[in-house]
PyMOL Python script that loads the backbone (N, CA, C, O; Angstrom):
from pymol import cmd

cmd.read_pdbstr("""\
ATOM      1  N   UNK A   1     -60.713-130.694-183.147  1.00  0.00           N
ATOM      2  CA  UNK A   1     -59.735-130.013-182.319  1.00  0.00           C
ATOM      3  C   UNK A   1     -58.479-129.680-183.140  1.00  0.00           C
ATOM      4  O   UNK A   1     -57.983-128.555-183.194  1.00  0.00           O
ATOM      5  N   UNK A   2     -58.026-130.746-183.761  1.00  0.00           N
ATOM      6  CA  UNK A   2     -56.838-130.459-185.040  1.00  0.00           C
ATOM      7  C   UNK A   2     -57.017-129.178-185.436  1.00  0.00           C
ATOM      8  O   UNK A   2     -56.382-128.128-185.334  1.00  0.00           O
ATOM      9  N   UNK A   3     -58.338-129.628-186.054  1.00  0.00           N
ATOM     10  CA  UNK A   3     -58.672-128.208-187.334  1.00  0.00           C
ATOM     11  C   UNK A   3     -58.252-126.979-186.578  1.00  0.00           C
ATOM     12  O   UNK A   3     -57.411-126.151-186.928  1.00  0.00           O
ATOM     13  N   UNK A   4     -59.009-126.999-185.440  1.00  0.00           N
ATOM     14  CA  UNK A   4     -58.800-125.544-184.808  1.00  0.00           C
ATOM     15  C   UNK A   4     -57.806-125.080-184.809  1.00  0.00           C
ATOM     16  O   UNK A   4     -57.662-123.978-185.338  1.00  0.00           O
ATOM     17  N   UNK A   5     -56.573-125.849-184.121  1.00  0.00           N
ATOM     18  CA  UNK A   5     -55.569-125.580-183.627  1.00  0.00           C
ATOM     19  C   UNK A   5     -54.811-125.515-185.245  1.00  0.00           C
ATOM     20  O   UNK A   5     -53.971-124.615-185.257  1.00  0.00           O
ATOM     21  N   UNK A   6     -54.899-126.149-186.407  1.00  0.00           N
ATOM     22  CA  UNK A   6     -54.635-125.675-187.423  1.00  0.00           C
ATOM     23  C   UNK A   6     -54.912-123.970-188.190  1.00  0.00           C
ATOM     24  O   UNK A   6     -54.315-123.289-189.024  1.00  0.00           O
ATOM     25  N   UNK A   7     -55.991-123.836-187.465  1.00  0.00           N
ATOM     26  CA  UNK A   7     -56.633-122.339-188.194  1.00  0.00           C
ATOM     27  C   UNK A   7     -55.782-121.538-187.398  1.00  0.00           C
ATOM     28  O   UNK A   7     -55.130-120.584-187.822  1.00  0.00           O
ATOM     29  N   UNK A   8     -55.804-121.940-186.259  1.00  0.00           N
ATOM     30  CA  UNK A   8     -55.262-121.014-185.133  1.00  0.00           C
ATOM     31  C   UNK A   8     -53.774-120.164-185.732  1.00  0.00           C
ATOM     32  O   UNK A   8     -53.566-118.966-185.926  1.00  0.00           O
ATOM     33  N   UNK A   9     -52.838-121.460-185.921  1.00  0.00           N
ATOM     34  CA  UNK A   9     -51.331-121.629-186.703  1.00  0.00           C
ATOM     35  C   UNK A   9     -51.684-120.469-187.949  1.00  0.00           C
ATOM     36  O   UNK A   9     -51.242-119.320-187.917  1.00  0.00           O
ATOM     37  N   UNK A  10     -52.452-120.939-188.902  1.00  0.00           N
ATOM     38  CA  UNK A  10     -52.762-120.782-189.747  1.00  0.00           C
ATOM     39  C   UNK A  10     -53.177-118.302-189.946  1.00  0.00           C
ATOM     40  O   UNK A  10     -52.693-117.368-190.585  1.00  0.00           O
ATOM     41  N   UNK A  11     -54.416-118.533-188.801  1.00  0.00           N
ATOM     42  CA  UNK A  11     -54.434-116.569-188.657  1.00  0.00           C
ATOM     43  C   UNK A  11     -52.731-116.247-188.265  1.00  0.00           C
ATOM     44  O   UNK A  11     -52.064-115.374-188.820  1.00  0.00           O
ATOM     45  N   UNK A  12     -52.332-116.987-187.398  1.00  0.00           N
ATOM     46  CA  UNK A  12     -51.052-116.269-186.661  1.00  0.00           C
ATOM     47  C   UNK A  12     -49.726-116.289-187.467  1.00  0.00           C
ATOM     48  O   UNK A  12     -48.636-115.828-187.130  1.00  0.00           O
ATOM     49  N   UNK A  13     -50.044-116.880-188.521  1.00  0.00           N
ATOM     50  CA  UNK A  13     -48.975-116.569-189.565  1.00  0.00           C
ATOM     51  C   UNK A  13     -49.398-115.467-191.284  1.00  0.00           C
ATOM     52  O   UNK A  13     -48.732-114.825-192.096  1.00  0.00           O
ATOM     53  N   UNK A  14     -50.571-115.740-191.123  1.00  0.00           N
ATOM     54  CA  UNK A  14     -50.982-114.887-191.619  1.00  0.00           C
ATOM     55  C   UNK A  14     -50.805-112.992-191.693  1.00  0.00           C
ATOM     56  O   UNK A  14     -50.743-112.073-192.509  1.00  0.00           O
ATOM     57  N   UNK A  15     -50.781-113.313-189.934  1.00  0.00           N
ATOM     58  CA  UNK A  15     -50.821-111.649-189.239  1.00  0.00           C
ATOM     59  C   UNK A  15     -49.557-111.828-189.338  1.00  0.00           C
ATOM     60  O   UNK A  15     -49.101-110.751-189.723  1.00  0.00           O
ATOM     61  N   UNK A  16     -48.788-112.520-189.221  1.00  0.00           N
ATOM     62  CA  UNK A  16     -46.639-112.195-189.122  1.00  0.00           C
ATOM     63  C   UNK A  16     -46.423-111.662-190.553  1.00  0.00           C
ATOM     64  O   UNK A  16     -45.724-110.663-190.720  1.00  0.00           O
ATOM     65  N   UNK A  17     -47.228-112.550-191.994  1.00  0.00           N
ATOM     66  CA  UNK A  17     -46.534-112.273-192.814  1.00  0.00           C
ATOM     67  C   UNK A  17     -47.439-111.049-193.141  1.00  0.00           C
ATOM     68  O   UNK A  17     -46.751-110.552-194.033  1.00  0.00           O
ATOM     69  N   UNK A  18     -48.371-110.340-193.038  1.00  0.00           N
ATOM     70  CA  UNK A  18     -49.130-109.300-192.912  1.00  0.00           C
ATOM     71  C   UNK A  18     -48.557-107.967-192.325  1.00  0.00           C
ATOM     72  O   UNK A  18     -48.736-106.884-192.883  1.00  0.00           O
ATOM     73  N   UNK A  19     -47.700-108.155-190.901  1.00  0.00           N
ATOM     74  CA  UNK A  19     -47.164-107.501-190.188  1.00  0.00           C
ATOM     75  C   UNK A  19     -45.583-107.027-190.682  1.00  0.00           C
ATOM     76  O   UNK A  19     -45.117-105.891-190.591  1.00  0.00           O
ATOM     77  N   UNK A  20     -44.924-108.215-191.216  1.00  0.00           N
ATOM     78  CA  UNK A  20     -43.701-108.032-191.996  1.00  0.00           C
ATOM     79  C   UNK A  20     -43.867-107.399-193.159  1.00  0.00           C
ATOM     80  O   UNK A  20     -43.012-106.538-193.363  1.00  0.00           O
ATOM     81  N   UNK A  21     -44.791-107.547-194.115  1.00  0.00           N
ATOM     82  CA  UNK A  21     -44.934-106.307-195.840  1.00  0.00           C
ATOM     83  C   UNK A  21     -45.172-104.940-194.882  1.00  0.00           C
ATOM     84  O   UNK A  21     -44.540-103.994-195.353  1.00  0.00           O
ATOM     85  N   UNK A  22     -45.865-104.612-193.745  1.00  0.00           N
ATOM     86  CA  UNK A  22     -46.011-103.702-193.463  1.00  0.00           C
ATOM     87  C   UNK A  22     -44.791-102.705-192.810  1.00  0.00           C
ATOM     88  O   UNK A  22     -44.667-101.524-193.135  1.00  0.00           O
ATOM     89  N   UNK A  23     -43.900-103.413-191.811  1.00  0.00           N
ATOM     90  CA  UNK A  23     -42.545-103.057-191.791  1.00  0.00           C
ATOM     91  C   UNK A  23     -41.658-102.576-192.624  1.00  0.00           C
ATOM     92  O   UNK A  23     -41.090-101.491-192.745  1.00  0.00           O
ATOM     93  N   UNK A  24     -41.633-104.080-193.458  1.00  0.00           N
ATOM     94  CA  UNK A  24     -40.642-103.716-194.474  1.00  0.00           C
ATOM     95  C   UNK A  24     -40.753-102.624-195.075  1.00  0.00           C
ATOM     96  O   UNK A  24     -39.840-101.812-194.924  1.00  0.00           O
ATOM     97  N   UNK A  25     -41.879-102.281-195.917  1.00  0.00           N
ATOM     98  CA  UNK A  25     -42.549-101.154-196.743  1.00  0.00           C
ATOM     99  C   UNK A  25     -42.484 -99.796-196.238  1.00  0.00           C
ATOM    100  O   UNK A  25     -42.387 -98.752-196.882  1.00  0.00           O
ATOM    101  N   UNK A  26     -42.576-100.035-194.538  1.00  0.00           N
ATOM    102  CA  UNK A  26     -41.908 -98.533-193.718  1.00  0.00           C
ATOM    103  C   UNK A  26     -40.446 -98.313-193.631  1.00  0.00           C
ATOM    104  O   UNK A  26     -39.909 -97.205-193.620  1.00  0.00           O
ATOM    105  N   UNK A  27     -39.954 -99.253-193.580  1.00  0.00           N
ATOM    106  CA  UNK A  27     -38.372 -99.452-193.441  1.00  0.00           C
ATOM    107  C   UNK A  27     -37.766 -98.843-194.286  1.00  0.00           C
ATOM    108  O   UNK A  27     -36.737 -98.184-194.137  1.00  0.00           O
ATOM    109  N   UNK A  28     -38.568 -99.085-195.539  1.00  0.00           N
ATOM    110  CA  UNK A  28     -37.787 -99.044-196.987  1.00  0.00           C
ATOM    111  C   UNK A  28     -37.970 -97.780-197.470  1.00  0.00           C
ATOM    112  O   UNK A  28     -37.758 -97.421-198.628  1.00  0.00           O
ATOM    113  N   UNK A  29     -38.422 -97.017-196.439  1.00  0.00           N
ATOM    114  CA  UNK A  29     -39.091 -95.489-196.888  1.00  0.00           C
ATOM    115  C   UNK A  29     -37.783 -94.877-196.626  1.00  0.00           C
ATOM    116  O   UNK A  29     -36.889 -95.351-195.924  1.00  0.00           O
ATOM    117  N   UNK A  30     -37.777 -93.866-197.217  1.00  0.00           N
ATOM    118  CA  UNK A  30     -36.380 -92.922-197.226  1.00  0.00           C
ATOM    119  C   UNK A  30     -36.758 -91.504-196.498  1.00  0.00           C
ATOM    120  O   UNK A  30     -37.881 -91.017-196.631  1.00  0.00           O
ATOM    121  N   UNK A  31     -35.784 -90.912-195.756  1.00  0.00           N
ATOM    122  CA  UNK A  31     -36.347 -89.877-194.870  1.00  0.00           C
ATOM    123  C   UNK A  31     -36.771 -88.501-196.019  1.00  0.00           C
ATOM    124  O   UNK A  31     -37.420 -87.481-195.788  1.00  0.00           O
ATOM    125  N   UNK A  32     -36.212 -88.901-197.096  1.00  0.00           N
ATOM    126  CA  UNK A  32     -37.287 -88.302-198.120  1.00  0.00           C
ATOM    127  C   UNK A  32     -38.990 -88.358-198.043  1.00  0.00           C
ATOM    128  O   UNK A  32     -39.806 -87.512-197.676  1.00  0.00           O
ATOM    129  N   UNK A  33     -39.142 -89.727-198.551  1.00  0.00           N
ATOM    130  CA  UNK A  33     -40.608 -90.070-198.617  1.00  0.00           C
ATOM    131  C   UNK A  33     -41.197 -89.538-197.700  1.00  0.00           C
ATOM    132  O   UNK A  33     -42.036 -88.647-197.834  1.00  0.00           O
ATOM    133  N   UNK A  34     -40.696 -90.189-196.306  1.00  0.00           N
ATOM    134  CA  UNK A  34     -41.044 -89.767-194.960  1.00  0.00           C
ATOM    135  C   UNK A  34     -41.592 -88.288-195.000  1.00  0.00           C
ATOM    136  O   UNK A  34     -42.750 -87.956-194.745  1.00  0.00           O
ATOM    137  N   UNK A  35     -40.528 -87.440-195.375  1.00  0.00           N
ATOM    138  CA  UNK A  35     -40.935 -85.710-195.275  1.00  0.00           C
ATOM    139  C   UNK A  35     -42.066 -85.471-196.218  1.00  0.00           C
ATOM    140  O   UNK A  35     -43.021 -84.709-196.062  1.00  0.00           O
ATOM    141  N   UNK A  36     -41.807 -86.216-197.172  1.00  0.00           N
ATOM    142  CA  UNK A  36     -43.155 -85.908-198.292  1.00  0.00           C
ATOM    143  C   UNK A  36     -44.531 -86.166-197.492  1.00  0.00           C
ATOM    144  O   UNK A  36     -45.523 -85.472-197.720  1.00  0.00           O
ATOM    145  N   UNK A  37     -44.531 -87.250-196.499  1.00  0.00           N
ATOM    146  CA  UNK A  37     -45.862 -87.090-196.589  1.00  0.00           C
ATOM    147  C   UNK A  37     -46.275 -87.301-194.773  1.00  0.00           C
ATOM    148  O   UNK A  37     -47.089 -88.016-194.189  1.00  0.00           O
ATOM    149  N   UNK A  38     -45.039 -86.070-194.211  1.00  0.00           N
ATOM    150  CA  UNK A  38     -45.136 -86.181-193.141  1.00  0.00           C
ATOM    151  C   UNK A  38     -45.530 -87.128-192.014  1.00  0.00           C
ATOM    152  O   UNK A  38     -46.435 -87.041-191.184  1.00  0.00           O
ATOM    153  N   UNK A  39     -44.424 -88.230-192.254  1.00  0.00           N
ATOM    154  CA  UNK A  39     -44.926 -89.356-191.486  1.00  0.00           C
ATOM    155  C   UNK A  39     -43.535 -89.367-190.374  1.00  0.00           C
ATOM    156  O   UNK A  39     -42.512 -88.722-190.603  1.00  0.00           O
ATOM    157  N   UNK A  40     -43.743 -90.245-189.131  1.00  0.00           N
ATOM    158  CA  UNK A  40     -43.250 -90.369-188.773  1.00  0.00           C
ATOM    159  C   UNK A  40     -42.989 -92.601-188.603  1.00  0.00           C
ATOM    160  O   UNK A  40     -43.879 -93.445-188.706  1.00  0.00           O
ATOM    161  N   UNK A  41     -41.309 -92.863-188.303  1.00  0.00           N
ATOM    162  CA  UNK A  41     -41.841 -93.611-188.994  1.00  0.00           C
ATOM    163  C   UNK A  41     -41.643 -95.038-187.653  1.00  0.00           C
ATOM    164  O   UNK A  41     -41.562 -96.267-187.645  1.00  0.00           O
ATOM    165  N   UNK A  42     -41.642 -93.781-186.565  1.00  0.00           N
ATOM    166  CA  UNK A  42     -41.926 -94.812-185.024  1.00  0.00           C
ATOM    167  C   UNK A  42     -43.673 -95.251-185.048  1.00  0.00           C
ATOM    168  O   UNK A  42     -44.342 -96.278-185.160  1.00  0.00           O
ATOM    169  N   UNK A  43     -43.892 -93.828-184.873  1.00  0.00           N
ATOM    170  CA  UNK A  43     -45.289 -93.813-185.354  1.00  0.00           C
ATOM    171  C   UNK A  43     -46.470 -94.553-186.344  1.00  0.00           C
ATOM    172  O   UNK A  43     -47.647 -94.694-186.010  1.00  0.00           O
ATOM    173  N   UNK A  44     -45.885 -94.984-187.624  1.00  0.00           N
ATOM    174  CA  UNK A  44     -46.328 -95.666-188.282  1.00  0.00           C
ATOM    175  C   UNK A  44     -45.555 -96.972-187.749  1.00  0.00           C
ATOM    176  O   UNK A  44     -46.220 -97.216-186.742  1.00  0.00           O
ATOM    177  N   UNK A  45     -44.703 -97.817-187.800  1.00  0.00           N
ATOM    178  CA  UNK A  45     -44.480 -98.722-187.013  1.00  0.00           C
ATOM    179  C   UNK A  45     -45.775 -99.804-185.893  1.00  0.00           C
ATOM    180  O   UNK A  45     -46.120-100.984-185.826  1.00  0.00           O
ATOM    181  N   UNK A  46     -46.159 -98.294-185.084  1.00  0.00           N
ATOM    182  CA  UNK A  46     -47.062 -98.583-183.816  1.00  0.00           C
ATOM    183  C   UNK A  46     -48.120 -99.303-184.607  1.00  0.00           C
ATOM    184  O   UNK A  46     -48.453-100.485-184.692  1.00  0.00           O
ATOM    185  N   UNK A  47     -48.673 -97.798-185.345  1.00  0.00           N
ATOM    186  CA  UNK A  47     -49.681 -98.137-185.897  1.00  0.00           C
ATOM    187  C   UNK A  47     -50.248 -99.768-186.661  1.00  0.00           C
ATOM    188  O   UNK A  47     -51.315-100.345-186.448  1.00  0.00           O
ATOM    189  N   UNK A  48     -49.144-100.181-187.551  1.00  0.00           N
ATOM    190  CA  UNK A  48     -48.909-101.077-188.535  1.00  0.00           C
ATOM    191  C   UNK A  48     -49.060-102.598-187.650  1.00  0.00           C
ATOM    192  O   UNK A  48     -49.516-103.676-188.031  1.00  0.00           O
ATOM    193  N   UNK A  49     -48.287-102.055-185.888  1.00  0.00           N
ATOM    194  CA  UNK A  49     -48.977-103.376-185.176  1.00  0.00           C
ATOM    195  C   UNK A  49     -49.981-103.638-184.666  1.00  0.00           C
ATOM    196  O   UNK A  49     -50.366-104.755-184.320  1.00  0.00           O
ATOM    197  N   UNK A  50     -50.842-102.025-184.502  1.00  0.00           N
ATOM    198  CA  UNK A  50     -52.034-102.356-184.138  1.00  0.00           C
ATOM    199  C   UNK A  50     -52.662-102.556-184.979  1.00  0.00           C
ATOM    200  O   UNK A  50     -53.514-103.423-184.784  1.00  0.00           O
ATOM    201  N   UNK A  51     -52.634-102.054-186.046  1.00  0.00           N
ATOM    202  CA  UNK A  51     -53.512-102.400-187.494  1.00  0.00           C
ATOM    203  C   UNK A  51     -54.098-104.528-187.743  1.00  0.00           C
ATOM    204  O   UNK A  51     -55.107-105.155-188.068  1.00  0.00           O
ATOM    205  N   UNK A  52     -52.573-104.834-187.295  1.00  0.00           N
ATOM    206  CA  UNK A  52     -51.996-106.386-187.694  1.00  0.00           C
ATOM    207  C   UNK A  52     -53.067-106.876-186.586  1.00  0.00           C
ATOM    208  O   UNK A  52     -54.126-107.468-186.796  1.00  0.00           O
ATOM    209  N   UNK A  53     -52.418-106.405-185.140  1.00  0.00           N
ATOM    210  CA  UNK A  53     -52.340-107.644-183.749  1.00  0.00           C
ATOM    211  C   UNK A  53     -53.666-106.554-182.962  1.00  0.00           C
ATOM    212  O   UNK A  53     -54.075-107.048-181.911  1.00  0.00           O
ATOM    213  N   UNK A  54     -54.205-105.471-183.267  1.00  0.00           N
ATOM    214  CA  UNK A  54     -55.458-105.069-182.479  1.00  0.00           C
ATOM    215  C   UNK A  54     -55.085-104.816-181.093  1.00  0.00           C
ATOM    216  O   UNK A  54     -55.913-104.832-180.182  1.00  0.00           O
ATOM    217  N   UNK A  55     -53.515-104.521-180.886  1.00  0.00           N
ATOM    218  CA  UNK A  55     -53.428-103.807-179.667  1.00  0.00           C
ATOM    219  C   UNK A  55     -53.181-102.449-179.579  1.00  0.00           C
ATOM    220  O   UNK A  55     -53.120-101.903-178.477  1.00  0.00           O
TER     221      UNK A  55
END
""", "prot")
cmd.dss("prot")
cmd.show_as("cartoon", "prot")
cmd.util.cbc("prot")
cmd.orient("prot")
């Protein structure tokens, strides 16, 4: 039961620090980059949590 509840801890920090390089890395985009490669960057945001959390 430990274990589980260890793995459990264990995916769900995984996906935070998974979910945070993915932020950051949009964040850090400049509305330059952005235009280069026509992104939007609410949009990628969404995406980046469903990518992470599968909603």
């Amino acid at each position: 039961m430990f274990k589980c509840t260890l793995d459990s801890v264990r995916s769900r920090l995984n996906k935070r620090r998974r979910y945070n390089r993915l932020v950051n890395e949009i964040m850090g985009m400049t509305e330059r980059d952005l235009a280069d490669i026509n992104g939007n960057r609410t949009d990628m945001l969404r995406h980046a949590y469903s990518e992470v959390y599968g909603h």
